[in-house]
N, C-alpha and C positions, 0 to 999 in steps of 0.2 A: 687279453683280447686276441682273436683268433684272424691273423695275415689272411687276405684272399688266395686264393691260389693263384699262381703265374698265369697259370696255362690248366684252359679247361677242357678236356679228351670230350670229344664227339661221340655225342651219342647215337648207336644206330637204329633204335627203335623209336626216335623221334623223328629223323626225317625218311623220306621216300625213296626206294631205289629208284634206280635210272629208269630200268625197264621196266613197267608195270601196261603191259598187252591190254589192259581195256580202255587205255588214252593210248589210242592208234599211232598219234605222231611219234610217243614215245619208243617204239620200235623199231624208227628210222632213224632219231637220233644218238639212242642212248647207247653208249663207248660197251665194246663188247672185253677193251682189255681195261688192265690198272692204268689209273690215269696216274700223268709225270706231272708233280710240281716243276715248276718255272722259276727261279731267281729273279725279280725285277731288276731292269739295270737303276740307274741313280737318275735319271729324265724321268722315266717311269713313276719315281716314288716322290718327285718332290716340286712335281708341277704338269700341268697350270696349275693355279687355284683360283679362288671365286675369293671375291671381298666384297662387304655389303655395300660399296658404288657400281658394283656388277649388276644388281638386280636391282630392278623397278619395284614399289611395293605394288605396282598391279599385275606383275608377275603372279603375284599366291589366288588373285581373283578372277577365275574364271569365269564368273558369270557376268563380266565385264571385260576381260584382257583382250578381247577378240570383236567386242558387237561393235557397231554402229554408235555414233553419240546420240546419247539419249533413248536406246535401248539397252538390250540385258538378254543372257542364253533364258531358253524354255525349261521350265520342268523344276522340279521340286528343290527347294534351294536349300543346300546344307552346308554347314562348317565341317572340315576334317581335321584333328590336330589333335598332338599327344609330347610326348618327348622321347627324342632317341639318347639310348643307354647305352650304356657297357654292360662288360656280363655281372656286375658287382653293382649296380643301377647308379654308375655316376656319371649325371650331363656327359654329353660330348658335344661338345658348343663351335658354332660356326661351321658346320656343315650342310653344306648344297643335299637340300631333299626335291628332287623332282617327282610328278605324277601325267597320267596323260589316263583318258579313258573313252568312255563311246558316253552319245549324249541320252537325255530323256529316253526317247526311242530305242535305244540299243544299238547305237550306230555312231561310227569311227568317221571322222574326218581323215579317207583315205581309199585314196583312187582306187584299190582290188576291195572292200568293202563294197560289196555287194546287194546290203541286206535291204527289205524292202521299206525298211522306215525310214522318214525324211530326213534330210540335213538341217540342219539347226542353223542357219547364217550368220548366227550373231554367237557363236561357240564352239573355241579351238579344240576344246578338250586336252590343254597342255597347261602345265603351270610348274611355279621352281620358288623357291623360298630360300632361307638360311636359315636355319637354326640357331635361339641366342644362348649368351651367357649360361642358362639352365637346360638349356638341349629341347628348348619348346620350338616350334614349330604349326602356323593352323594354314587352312585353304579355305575360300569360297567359293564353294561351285554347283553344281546341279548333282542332283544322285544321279547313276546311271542306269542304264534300261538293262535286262536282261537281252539274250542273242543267242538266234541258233547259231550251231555251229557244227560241220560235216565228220562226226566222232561216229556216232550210232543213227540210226532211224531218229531217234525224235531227242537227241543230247541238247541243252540250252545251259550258257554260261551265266549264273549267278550275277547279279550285280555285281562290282565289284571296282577297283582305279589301282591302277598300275603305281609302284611305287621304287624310286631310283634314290638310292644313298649314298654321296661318295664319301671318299674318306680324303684323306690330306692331297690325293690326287687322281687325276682320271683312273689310273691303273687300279683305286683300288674304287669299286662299282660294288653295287650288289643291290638285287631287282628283285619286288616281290610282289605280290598281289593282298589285297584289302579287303574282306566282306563286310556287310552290313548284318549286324544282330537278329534275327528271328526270318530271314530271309529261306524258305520251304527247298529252294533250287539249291542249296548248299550240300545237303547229304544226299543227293541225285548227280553230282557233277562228278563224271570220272577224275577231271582233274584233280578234283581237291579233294576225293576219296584215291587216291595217292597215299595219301599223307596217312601212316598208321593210327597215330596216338590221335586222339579226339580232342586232347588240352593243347595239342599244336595248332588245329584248326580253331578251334577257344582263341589260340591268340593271333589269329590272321583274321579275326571277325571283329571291326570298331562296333566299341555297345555305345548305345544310347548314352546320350551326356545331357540330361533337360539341367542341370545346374549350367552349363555353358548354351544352352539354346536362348537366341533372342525371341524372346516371346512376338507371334504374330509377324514375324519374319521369316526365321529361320532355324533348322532341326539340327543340332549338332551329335557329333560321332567322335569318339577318343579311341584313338589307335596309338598306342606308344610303341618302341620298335628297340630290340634289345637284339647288340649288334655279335655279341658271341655268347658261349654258357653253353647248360647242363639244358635252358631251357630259351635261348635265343627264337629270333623269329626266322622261320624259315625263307629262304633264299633261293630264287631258282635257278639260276647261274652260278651256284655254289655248292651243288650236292655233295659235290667230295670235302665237305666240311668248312664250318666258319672259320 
């Protein structure tokens, strides 16, 4: 039988450099020297943490966590949920998965949002779960709207819901973005034409799940999330490797 390896080298023709000039902000942010690892001290690595009396189960339900009693947010109602892995696909159980996104319309609950579709009043656009024993994880919530956004003349952001992973403690984060399957905006977006390899974006894209969709309710989406490897999901706050 063949040991996993320890420790799996990064690959650089899977993720994105920093700088890539046709996503504009990337040019103001992206480090022009080698970046220094950090040693984490011992607070850093070994608290806070999350225990399932931490979270409400109407945390994972958006299209509820925020309305009104006795309504519900607008717009197409879907399940999100998959299992986060290791780079060897085994569970990693009891980890805090957050998401936050823009509503129906394409639009963020947040004062510099600007855009000219409505606010939703009964939809935060935020939610947090744990992941159990088998590293599952799902969400209720609305699909999100596409949104321009001030990259080029006529750039618009793919649908899409932000996605936060911690690990054993705050310090160790990592934040990445979601599409939806057959979605036209996805090979048009500078941002995620970034990304070289096409079977990267393949895996930043939740497909269709009609086996977990409730009929005449609601359309479900399986996004699983695989936290290092040869073939991890990409990370945006982590380009200098998983």
């Amino acid at each position: 039988m063949t040991t996993p390896a320890e420790y799996y080298p990064r690959d650089r023709t899977w993720h994105p450099p920093a700088l890539t000039p046709d996503y504009k902000t990337s040019v103001a942010r992206s480090p022009r020297l080698p970046l220094i690892s950090l040693q984490n001290s011992v607070s850093e690595i070994t608290g806070p943490v999350f225990g399932h009396g931490d979270i409400d189960p109407l945390d994972r339900d958006l299209i509820h966590n925020y309305a009104r009693p006795g309504e519900a947010a607008i717009g197409q109602r879907i399940i999100l949920h998959g299992r986060v892995l290791d780079e060897n696909a085994r569970p990693v159980p009891n980890t805090l998965v957050e998401i936050w996104q823009a509503n129906a319309g394409g639009r963020y609950r947040h004062r510099k949002d600007t855009y000219l579709a409505p606010i939703d009043p009964n939809f935060g656009g935020c939610g947090r779960t744990l992941t159990d024993e088998t590293g599952y994880y799902y969400f209720r919530t609305i699909k999100p709207g596409a949104y321009p956004w001030r990259n080029w003349v006529n750039n618009w952001r793919p649908a899409h819901i932000h996605v936060s992973v911690f690990g054993a403690a705050f310090a160790q984060r990592l934040i990445t973005q979601c599409y939806f399957e057959g979605d036209p905006l996805i090979r048009h977006c500078p941002i995620v034409q970034t990304i070289p390899d096409p079977r990267a974006i393949e895996q930043l894209t939740a497909a269709l799940d009609l086996n977990a969709t409730i009929p005449l309710d609601t359309i479900a989406y399986r996004f699983d999330i695989v936290l290092r490897g040869r073939r991890s999901t990409l990370f945006e706050n982590r380009l200098e490797g998983n």
